[in-house]
Backbone bond lengths (Angstrom), bond angles and torsions (degrees), N, CA, C in turn:
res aa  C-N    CA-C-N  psi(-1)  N-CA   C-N-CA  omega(-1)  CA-C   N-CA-C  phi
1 X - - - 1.467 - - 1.530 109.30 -
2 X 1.494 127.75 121.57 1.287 126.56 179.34 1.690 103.96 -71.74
3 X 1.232 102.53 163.14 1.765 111.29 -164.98 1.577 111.03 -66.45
4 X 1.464 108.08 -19.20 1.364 122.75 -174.63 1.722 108.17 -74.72
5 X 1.294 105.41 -33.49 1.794 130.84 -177.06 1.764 96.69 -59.11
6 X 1.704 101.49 -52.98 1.473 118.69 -145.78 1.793 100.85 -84.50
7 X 1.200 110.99 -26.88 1.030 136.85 169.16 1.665 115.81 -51.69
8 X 1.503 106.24 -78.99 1.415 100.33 -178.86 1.194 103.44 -73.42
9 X 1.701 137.12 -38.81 1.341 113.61 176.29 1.648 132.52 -56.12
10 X 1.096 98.03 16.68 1.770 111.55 -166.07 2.007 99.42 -97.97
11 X 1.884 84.33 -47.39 1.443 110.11 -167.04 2.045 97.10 -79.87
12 X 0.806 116.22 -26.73 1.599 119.99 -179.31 1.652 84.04 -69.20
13 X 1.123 122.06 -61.09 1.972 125.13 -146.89 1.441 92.56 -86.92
14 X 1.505 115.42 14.87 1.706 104.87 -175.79 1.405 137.70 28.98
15 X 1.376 93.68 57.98 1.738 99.91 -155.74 1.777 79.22 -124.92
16 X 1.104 123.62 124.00 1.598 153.06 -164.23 1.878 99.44 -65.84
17 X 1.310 80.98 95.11 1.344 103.79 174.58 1.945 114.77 -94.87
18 X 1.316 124.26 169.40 1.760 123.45 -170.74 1.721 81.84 -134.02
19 X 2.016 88.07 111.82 1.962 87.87 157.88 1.354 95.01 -90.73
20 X 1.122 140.91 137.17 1.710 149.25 175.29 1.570 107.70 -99.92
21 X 1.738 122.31 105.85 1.561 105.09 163.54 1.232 103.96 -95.32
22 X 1.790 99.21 136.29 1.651 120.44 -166.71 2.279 89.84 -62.73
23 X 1.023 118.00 -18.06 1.168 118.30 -174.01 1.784 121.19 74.84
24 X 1.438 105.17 -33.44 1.408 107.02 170.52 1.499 119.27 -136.85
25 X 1.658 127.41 155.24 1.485 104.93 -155.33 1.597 119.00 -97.31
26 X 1.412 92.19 76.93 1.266 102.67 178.36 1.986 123.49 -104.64
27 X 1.351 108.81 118.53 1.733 104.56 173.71 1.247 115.48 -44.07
28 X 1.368 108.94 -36.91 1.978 111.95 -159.02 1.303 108.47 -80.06
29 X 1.419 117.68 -43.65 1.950 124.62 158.52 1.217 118.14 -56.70
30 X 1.268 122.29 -27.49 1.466 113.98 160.73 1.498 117.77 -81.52
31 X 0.872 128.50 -52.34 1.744 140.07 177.82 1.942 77.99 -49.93
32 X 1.547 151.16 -37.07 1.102 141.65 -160.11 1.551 93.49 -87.00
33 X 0.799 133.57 -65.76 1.321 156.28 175.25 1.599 92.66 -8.25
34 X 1.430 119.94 -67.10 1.375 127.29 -173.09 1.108 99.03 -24.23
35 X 1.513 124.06 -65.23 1.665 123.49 -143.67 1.379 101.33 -79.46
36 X 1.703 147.34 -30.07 1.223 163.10 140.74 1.489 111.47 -5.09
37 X 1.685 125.07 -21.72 1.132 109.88 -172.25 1.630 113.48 118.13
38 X 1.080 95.32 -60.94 1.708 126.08 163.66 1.665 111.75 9.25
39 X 1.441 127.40 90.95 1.239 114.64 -168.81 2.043 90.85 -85.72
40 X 1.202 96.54 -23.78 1.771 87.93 -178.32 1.470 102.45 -148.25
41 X 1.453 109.65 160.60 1.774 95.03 161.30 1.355 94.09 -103.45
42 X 1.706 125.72 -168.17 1.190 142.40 -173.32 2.100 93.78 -150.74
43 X 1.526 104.67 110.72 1.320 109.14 178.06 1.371 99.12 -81.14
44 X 0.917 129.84 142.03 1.514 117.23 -179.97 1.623 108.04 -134.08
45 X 1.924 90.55 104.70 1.424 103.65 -172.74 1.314 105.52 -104.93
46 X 1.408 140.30 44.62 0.904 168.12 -171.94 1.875 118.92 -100.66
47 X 1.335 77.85 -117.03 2.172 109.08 137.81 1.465 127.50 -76.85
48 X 1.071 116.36 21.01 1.817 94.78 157.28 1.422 89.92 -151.30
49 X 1.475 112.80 -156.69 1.164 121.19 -133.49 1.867 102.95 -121.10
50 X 1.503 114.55 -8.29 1.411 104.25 -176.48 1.700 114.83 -53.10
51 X 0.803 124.76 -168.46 1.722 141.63 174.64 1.440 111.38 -150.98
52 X 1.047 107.19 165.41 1.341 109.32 -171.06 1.667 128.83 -64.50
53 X 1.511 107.02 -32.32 1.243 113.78 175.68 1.466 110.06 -74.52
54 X 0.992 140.62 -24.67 1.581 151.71 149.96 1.688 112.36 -37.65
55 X 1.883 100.57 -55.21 1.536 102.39 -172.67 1.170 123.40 -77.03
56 X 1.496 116.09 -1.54 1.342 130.69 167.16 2.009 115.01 -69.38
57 X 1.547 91.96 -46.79 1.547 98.94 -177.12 1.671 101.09 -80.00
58 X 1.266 129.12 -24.39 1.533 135.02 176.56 1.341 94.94 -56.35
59 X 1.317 108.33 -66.25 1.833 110.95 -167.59 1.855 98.05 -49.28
60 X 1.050 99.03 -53.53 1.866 96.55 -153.99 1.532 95.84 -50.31
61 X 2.005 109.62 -66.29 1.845 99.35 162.21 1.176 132.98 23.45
62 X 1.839 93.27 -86.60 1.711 109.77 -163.46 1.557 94.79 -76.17
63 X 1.001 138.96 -46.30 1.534 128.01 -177.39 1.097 112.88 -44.24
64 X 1.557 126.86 -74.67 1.636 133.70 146.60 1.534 105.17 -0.42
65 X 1.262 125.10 -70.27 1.885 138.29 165.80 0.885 121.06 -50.54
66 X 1.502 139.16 -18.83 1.401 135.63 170.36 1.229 105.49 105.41
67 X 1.703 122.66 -17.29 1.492 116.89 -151.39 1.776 102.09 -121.75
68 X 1.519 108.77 165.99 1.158 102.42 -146.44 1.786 103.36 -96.44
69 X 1.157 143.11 151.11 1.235 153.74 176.41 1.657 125.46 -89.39
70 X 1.508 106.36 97.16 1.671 92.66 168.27 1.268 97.47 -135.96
71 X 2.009 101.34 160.53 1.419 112.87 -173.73 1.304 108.77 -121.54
72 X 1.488 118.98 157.57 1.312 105.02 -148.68 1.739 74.71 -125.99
73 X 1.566 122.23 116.82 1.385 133.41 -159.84 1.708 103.92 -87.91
74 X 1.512 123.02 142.54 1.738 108.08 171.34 1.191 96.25 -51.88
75 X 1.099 144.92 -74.21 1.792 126.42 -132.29 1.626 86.37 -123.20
76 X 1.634 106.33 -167.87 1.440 130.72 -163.65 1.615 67.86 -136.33
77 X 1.092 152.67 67.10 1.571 133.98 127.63 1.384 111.92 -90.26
78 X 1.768 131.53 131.34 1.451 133.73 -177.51 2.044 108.43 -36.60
79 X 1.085 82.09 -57.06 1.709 69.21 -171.00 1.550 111.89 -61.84
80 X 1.435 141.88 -44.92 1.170 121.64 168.81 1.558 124.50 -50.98
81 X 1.501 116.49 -41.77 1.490 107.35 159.50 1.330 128.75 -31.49
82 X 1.557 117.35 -55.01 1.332 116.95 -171.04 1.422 100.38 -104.82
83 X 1.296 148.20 59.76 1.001 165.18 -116.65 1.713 107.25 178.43
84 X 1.777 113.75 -80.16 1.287 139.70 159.40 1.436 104.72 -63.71
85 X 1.878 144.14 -41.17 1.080 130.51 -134.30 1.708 63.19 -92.77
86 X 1.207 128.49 -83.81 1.807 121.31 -163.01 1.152 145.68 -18.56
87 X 1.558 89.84 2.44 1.742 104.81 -166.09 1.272 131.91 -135.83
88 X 2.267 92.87 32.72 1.401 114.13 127.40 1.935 85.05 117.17
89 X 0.851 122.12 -2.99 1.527 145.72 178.78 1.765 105.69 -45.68
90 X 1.307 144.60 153.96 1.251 127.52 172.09 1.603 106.20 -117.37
91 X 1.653 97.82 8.60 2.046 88.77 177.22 1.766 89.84 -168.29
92 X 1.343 104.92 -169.73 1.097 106.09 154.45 1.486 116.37 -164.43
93 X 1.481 122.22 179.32 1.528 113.95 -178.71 1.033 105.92 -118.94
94 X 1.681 133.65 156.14 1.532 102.19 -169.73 1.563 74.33 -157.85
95 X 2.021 105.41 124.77 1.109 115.87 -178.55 1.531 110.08 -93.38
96 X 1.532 108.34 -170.99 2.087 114.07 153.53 1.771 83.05 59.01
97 X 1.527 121.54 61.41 1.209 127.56 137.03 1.896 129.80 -88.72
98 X 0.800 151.05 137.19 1.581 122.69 -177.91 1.639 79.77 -121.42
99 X 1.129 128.52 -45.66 2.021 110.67 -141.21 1.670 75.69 -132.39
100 X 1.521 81.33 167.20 1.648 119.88 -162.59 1.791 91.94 -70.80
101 X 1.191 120.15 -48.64 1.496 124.80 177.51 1.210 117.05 -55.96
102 X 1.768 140.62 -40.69 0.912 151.05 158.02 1.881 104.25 -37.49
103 X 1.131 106.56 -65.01 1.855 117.77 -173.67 1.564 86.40 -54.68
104 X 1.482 126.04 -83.81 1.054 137.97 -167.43 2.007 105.82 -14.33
105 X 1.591 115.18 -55.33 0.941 134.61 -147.80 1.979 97.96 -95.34
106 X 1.417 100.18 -29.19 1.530 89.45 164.16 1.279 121.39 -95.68
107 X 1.027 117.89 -0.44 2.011 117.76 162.36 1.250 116.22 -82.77
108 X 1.274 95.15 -32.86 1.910 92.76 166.84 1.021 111.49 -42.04
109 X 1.997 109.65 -68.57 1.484 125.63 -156.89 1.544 110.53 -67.99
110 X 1.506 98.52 -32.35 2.057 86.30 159.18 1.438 118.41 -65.06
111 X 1.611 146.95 -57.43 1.111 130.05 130.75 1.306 144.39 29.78
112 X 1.061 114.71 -65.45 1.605 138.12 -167.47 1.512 92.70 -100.54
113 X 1.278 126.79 -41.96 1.684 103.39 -176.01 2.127 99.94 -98.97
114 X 1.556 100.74 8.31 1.911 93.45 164.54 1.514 98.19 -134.52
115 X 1.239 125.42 79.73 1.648 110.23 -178.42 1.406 127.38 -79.77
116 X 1.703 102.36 -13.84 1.533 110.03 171.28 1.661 109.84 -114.64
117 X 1.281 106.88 1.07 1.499 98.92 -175.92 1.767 101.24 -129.63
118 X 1.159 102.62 34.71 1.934 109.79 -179.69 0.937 110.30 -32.87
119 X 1.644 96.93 -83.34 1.521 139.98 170.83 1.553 115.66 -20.94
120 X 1.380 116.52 -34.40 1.470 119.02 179.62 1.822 122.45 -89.41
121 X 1.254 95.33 -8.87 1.754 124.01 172.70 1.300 98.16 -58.07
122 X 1.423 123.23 135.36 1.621 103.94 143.21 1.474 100.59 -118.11
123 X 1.646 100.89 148.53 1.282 101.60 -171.63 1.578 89.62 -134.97
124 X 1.811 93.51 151.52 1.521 99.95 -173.60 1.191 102.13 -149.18
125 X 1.444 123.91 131.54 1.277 137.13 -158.95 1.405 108.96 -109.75
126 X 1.355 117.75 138.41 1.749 133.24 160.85 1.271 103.46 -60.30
127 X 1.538 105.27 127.57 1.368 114.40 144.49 1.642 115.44 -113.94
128 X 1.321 129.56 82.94 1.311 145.94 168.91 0.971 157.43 -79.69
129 X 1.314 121.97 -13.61 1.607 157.89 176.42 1.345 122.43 -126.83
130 X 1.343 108.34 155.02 1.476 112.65 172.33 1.560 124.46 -67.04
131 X 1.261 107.10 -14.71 1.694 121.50 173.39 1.293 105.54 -79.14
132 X 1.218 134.58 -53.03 1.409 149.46 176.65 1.970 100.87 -42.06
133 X 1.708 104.88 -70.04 1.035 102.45 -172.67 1.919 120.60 -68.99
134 X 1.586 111.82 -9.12 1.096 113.31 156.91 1.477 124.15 -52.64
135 X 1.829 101.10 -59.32 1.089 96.57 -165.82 1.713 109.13 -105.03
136 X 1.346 112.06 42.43 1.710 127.89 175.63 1.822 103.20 -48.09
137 X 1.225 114.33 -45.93 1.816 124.46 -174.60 2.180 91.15 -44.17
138 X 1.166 125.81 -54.04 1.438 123.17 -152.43 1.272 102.86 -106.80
139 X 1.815 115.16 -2.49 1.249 112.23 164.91 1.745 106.80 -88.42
140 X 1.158 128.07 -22.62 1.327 142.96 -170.58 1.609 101.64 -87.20
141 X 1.511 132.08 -32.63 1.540 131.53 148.14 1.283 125.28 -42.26
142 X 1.516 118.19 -48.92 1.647 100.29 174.16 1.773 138.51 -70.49
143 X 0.904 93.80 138.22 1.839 108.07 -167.87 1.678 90.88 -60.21
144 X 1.212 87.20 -179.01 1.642 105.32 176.15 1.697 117.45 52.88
145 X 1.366 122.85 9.79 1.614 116.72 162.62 1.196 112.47 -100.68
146 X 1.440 97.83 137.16 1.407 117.70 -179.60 1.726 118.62 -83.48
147 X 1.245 112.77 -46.04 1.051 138.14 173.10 1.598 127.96 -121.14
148 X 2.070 127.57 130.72 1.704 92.56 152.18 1.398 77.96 -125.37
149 X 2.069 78.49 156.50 1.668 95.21 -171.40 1.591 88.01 -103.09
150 X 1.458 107.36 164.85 1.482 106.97 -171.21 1.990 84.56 -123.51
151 X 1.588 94.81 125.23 2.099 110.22 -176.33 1.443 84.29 -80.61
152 X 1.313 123.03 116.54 1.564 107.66 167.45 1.701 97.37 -74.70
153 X 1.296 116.16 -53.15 1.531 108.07 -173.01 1.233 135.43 -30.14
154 X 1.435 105.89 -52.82 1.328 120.11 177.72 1.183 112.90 -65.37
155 X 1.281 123.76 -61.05 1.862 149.07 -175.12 1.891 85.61 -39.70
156 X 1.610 121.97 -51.10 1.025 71.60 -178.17 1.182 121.38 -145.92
157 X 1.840 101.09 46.02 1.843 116.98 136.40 2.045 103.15 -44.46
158 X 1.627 105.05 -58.41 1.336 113.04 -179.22 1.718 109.29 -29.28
159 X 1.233 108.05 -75.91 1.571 123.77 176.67 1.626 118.31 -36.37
160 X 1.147 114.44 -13.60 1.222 115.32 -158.23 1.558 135.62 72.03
161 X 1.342 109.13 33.10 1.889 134.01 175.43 1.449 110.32 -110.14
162 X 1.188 104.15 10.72 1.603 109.96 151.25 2.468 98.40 43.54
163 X 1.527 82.19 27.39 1.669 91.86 168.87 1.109 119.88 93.97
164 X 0.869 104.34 0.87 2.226 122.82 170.87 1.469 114.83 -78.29
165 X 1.028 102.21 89.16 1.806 84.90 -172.64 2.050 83.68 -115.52
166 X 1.356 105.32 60.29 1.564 110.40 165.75 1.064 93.03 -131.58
167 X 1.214 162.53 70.56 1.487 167.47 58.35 0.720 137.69 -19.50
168 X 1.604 139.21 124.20 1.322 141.29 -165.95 1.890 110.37 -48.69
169 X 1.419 90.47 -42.17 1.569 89.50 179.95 2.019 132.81 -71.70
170 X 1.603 78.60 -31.89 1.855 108.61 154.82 1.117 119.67 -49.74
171 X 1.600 113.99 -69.90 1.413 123.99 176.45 1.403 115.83 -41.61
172 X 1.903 115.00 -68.85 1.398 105.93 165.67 1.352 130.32 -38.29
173 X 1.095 111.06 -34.96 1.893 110.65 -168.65 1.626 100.03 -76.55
174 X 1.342 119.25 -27.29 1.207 113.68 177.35 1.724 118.70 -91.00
175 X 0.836 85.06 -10.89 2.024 92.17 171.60 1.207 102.53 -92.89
176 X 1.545 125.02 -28.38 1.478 108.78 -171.51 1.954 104.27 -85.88
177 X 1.301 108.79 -33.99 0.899 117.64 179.52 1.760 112.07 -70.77
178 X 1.251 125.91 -0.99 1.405 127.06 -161.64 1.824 86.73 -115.55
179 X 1.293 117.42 -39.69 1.044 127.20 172.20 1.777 121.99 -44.44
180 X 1.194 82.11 -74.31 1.714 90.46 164.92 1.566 122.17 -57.64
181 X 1.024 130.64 -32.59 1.407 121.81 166.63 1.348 103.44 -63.96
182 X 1.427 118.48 -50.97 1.855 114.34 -165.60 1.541 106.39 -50.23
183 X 1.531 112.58 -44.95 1.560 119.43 170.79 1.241 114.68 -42.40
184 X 1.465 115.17 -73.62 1.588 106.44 169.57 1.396 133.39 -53.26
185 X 1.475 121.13 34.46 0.985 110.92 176.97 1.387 135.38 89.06
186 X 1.383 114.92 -39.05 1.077 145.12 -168.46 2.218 113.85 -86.72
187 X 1.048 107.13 132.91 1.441 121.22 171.87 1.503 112.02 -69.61
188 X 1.085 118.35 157.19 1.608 116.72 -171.25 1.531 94.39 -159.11
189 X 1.347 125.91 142.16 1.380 156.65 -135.28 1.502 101.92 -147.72
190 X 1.795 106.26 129.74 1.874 99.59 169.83 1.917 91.17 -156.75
191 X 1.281 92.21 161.12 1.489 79.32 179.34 1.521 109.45 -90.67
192 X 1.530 106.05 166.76 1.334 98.81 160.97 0.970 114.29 -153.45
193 X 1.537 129.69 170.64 1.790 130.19 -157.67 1.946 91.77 -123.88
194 X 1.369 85.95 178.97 1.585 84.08 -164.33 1.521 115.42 -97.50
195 X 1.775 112.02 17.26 1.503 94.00 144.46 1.541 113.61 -128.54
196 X 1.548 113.66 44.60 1.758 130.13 151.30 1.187 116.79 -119.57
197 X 1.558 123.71 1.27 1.249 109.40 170.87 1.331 125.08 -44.10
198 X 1.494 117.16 -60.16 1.565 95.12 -176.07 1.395 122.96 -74.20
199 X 1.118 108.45 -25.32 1.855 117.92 165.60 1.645 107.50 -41.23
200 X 1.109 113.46 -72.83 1.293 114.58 174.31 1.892 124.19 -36.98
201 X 1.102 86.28 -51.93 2.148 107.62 -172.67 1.404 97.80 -60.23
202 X 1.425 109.26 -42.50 1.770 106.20 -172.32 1.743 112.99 -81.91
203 X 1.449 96.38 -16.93 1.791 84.97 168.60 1.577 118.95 -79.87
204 X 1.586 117.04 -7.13 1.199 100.20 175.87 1.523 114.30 145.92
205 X 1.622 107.69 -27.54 1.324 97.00 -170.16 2.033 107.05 -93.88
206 X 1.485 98.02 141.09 1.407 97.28 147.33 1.298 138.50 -118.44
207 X 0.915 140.13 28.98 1.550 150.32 133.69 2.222 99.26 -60.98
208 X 0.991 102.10 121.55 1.975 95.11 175.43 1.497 83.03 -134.62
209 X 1.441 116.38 118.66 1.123 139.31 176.39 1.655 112.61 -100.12
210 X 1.279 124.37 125.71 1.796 119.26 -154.52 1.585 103.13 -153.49
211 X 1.147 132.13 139.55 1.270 153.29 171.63 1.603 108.65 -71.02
212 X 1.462 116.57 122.50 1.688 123.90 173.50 1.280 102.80 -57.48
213 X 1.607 132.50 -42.67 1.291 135.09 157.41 1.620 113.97 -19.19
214 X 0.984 93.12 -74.10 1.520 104.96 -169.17 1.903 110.25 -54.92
215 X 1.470 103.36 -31.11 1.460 103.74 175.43 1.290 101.48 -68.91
216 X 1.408 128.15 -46.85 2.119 133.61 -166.68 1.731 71.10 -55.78
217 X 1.327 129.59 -76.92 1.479 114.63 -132.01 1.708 106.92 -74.44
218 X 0.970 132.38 -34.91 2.054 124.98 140.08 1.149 105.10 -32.20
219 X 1.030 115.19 -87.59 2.017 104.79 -164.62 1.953 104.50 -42.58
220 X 1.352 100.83 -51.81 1.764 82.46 -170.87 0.687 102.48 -59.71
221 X 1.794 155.53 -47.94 0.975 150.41 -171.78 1.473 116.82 -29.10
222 X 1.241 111.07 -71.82 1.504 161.72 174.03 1.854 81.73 -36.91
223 X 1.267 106.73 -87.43 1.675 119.05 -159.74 1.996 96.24 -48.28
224 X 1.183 112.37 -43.98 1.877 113.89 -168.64 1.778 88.56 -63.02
225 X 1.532 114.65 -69.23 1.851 120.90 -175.67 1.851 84.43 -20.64
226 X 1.444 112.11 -88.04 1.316 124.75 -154.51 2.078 108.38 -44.80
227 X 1.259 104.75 -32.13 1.331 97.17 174.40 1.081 113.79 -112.16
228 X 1.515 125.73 48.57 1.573 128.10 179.04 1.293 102.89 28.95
229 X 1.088 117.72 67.55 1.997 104.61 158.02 1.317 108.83 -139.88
């Protein structure tokens, strides 16, 4: 089974999988990444800084690693999809959705540039905004998602929390909203840092999406405790 196979079948059986962003665009931290646990990395051509000729050698990396490759593109416009999807990637994430037609219209355009190899894509969708989580019912209708990840940040810059989505009122919107995807069937994804991990895991999601950052700053932690410093 290629890692891409092992991957969504993990995310279908909702059994708590780690997307890992390598954080900087390096092949050799990703090819590292493998041994970390790492059910996927997440290139993130979005927010950070790789380019495309980079995400080509990122993808090859994780293959080399066993583990599976998706890039998470700035926009949902068709040509950036197939843009990032061509350049050897095994999924991708695709943020700045608001309405069910928007999603609808970027699964197509993944589609149309894999028409015999769809099915082997995993694709995982933002849920980030208050429009999004309005209209979650017609985002939860389209076929072919593997995953939606829920941006707490954004969702609730959206809300008006200016990026706090640790609020009682945050929290609910994201449990209710994590809720309703689990109903449909569907897996749901959020990030978490390493003192919400289990907070996070017990509301529901299994996709746990986490920063390599955040692993360096545990281990140093960890390595100074162990050498008194």
């Amino acid at each position: 089974m290629s890692p891409a196979a092992r991957f969504k079948a993990k995310l279908a059986a909702n059994e708590t999988t780690l997307l890992l962003n390598p954080d900087y665009p390096s092949p050799g931290l990703v090819e590292f990444c493998g041994s970390l646990g790492a059910d996927a990395v997440m290139i993130d051509c979005e927010q950070g800084s790789a380019g495309l000729e980079v995400l080509e050698d990122m993808a090859r990396a994780a293959r080399l690693a066993g583990i599976a490759s998706v890039v998470r593109v700035p926009s949902p416009e068709p040509w950036t999809i197939e843009r990032h999807m061509f350049r050897g990637v095994d999924g991708i994430v695709i943020p700045r959705l608001d309405t069910a037609a928007q999603v609808r219209r970027a699964v197509e355009d993944i589609r149309y540039c894999f028409p015999k190899a769809f099915e082997q894509k995993v694709v995982i969708i933002q849920v980030e905004s208050a429009s999004a989580v309005a209209e979650l019912d017609g985002f939860l209708e389209v076929p072919g998602i593997d995953c939606l990840f829920i941006g707490g940040v954004d969702l609730a810059k959206s809300a008006g929390f200016a990026g706090d989505y640790t609020g009682p009122e945050m929290v609910r919107t994201i449990e209710e909203t994590t809720a309703r995807i689990r109903r449909a069937g569907k897996p749901t994804g959020m990030m978490v840092k390493p003192h919400d991990i289990e907070a996070w895991k017990a509301r529901g999601p299994s996709m746990l999406y986490a920063h390599v950052n955040d692993f360096l700053v545990m281990g140093a932690k960890d390595w100074r405790a162990r050498a008194g410093i």
